[in-house]
Backbone bond lengths (Angstrom), bond angles and torsions (degrees), N, CA, C in turn:
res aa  C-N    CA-C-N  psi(-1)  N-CA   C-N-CA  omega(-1)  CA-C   N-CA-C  phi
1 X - - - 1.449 - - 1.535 107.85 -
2 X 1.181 116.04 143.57 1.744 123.88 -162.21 2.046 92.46 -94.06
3 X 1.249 124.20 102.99 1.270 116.35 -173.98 1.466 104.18 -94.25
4 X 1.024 138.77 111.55 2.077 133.11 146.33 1.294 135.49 -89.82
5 X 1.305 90.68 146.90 1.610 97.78 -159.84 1.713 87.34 -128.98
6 X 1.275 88.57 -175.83 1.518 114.71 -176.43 1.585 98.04 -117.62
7 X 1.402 135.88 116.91 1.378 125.41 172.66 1.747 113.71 -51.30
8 X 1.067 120.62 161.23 1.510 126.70 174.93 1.508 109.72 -97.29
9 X 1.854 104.80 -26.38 1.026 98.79 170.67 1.805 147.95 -107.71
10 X 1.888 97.53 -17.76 0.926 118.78 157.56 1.818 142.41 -116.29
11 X 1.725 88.83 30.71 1.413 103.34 -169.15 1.474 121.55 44.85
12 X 1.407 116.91 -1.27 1.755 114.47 176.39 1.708 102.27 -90.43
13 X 1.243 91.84 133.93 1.480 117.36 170.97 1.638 109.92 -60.19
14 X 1.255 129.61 128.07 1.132 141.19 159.28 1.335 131.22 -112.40
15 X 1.430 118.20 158.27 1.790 113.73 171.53 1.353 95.38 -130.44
16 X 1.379 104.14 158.16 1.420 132.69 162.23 1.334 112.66 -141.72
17 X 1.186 97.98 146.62 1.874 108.14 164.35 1.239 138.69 -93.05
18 X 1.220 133.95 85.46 1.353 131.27 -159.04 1.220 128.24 -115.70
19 X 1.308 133.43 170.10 1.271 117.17 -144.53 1.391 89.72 -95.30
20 X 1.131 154.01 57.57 1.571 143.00 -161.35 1.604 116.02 -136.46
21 X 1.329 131.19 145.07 1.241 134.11 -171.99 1.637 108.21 -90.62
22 X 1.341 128.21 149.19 1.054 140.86 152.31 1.929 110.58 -8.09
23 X 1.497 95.04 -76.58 1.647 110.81 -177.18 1.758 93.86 -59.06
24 X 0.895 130.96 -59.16 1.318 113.31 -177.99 1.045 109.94 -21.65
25 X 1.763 108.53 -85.46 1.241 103.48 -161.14 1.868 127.93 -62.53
26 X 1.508 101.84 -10.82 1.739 100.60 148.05 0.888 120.28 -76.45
27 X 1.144 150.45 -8.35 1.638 145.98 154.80 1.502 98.40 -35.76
28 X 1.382 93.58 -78.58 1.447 113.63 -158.03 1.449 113.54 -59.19
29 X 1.593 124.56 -35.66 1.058 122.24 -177.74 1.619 112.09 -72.01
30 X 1.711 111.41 -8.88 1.161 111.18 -170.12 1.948 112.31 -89.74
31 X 1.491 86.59 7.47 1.818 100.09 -173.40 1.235 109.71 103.69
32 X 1.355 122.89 1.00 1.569 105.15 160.21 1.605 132.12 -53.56
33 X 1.062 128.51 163.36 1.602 115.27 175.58 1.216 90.95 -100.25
34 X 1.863 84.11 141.23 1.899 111.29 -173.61 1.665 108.48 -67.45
35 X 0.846 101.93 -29.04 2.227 110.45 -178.46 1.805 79.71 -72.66
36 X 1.015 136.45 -63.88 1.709 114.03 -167.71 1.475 116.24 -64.85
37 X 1.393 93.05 -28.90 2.096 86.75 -167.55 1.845 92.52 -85.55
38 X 1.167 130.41 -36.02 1.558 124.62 -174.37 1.426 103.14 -118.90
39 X 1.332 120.12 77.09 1.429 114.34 165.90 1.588 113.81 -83.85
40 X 0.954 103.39 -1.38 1.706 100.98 -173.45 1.837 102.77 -94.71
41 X 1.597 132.29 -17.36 1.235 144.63 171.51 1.564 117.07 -50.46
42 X 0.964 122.40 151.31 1.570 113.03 169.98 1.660 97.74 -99.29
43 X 1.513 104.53 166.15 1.446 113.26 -171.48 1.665 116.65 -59.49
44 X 1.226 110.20 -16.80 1.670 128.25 -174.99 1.902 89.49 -76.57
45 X 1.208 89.88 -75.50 1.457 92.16 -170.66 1.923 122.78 -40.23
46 X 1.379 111.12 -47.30 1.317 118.08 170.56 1.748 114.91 -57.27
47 X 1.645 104.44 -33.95 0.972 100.91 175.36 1.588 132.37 -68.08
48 X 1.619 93.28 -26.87 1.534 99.96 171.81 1.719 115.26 -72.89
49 X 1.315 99.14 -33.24 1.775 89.14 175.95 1.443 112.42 -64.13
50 X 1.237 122.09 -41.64 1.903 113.35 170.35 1.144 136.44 -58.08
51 X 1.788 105.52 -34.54 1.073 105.77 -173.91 1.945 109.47 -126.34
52 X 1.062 121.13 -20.70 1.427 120.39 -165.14 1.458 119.53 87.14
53 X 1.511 105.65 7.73 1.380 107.00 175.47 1.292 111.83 -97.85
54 X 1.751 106.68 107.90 1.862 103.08 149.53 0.947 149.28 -25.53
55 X 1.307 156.32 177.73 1.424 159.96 177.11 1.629 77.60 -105.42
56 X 0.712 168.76 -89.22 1.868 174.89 -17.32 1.965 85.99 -166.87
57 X 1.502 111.21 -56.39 1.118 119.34 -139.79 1.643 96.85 -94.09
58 X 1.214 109.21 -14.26 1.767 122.26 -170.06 1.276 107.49 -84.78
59 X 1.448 112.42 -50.25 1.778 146.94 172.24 1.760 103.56 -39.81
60 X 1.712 86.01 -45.20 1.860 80.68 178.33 1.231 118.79 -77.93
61 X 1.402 92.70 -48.46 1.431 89.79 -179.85 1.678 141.79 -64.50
62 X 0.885 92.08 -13.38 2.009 121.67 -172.72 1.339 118.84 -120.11
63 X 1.160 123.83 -34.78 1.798 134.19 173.53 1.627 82.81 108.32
64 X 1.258 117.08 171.89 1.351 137.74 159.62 1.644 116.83 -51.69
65 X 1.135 122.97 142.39 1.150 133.11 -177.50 1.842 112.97 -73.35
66 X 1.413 126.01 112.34 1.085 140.36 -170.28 1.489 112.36 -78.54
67 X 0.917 88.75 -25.95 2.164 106.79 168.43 1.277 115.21 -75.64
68 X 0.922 143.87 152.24 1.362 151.92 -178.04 2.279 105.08 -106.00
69 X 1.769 122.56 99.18 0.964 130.40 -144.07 1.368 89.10 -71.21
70 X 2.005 110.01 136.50 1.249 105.49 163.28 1.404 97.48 -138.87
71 X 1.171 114.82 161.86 1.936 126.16 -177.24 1.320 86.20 -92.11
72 X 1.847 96.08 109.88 1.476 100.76 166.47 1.367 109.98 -110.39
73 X 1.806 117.25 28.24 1.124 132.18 149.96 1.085 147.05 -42.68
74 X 1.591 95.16 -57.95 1.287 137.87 -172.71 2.045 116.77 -134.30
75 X 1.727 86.07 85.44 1.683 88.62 -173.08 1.721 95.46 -68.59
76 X 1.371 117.65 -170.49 1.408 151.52 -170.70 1.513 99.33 -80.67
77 X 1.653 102.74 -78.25 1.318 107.69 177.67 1.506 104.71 -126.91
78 X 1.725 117.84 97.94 1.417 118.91 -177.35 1.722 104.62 -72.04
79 X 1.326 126.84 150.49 1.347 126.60 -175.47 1.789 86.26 -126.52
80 X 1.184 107.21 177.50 1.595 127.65 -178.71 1.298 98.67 -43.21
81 X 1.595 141.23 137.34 1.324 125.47 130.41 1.834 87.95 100.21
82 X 1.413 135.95 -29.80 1.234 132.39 -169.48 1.898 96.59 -60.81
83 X 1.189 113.94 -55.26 1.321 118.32 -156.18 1.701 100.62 -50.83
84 X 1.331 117.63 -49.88 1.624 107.56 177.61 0.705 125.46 -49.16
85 X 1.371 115.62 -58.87 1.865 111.11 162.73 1.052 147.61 -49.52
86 X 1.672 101.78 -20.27 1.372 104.44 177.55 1.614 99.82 -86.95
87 X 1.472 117.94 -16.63 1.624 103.34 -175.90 1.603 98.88 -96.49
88 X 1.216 130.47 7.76 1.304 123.42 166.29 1.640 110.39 -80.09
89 X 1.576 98.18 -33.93 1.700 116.09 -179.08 1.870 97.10 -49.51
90 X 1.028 99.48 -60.02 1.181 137.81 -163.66 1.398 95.38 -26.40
91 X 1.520 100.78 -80.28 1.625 139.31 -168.05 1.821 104.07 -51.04
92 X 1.357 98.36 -54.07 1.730 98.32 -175.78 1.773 107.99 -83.63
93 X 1.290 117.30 13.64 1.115 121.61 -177.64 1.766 83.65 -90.61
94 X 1.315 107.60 -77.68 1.740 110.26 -173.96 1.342 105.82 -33.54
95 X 1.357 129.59 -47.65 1.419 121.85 -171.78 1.260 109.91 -62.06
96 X 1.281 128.77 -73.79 1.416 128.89 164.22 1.724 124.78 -16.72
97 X 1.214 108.89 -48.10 1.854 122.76 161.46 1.309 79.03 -53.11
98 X 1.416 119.41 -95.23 1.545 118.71 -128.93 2.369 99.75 -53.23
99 X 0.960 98.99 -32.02 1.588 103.90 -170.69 1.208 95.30 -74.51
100 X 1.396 149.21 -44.65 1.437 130.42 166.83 1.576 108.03 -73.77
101 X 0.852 150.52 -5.74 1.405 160.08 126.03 1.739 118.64 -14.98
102 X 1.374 99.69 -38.48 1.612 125.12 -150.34 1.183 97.04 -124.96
103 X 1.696 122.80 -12.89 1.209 123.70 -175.44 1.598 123.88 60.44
104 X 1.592 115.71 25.57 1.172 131.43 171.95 1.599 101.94 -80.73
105 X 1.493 104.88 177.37 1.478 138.00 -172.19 1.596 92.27 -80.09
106 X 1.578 115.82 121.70 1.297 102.60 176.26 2.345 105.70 -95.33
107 X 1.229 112.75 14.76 1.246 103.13 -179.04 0.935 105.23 -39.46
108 X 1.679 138.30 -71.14 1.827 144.45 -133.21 1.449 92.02 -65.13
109 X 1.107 126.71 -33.81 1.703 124.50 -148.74 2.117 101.64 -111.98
110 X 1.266 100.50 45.06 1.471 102.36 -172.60 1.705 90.59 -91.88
111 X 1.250 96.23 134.94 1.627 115.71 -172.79 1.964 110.32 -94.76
112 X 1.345 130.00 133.51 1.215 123.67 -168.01 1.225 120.77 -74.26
113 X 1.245 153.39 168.88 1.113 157.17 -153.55 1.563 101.00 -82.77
114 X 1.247 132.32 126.86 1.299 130.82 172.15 1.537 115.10 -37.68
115 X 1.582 117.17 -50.04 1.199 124.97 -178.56 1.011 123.25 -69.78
116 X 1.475 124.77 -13.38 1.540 129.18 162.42 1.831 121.68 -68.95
117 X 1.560 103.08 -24.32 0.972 118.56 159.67 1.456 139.45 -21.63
C-alpha cells in the first residue's frame, strides 16, 4: 500500500510503500500501538507512518545512526517482564539520540548492559 505523509520536519509530502492493509492503518490510527499493529515494519518505516519523516530526512538531520538498528519491539524470544524493558531500552535509547542531537551530556540516559537484561 503506497502510504503519505506530510514530513514533521520538512513540510514535503512523501510516499512509501509498505507492506500494510487499509484496516491496519485504522487500527493504529484508532490508538492502537504502532509496534503491535506493524510488527513486521522496520523502525524507519513505522517511523514514517507517524511522522512523515524519511530515513533520507532523519540522516540529515541527526547524522547517521552509530548503533547498529534493532526492533527492540519485537525480541526473538520475549519471556515475562522482557517486553518492558525492552521498551524502556527503547525509550532512553531515543532520548540519548535526541540529547546528542542537541549536543547535550548523554550521562542521565546511560542504557544497561544487554546482559543484565
Amino acid at each position: 500500500m503506497i502510504v503519505r505523509r506530510t514530513s514533521r520536519f520538512s513540510g514535503q509530502v512523501h510516499e512509501m510503500d509498505l507492506d500494510i492493509t487499509e484496516a491496519q492503518l485504522r487500527e493504529w490510527e484508532g490508538g492502537a500501538l504502532i509496534q503491535e499493529v506493524f510488527p513486521h515494519l522496520t523502525t524507519d518505516e513505522r517511523e514514517f507512518i507517524m511522522t512523515g519523516i524519511t530515513p533520507k530526512e532523519w540522516d540529515e538531520a541527526f547524522g547517521e545512526d552509530d548503533e547498529p538498528e534493532e526492533d527492540l519491539y519485537n525480541p526473538p524470544n520475549p519471556s515475562w517482564g522482557y517486553n518492558r524493558i525492552v521498551r524502556d531500552r527503547a525509550e532512553l535509547k531515543a532520548l540519548r539520540r535526541s540529547a546528542r542531537a542537541a549536543g547535550l551530556p548523554q550521562e542521565p540516559f546511560r542504557l544497561p548492559d544487554k546482559d543484565r537484561i
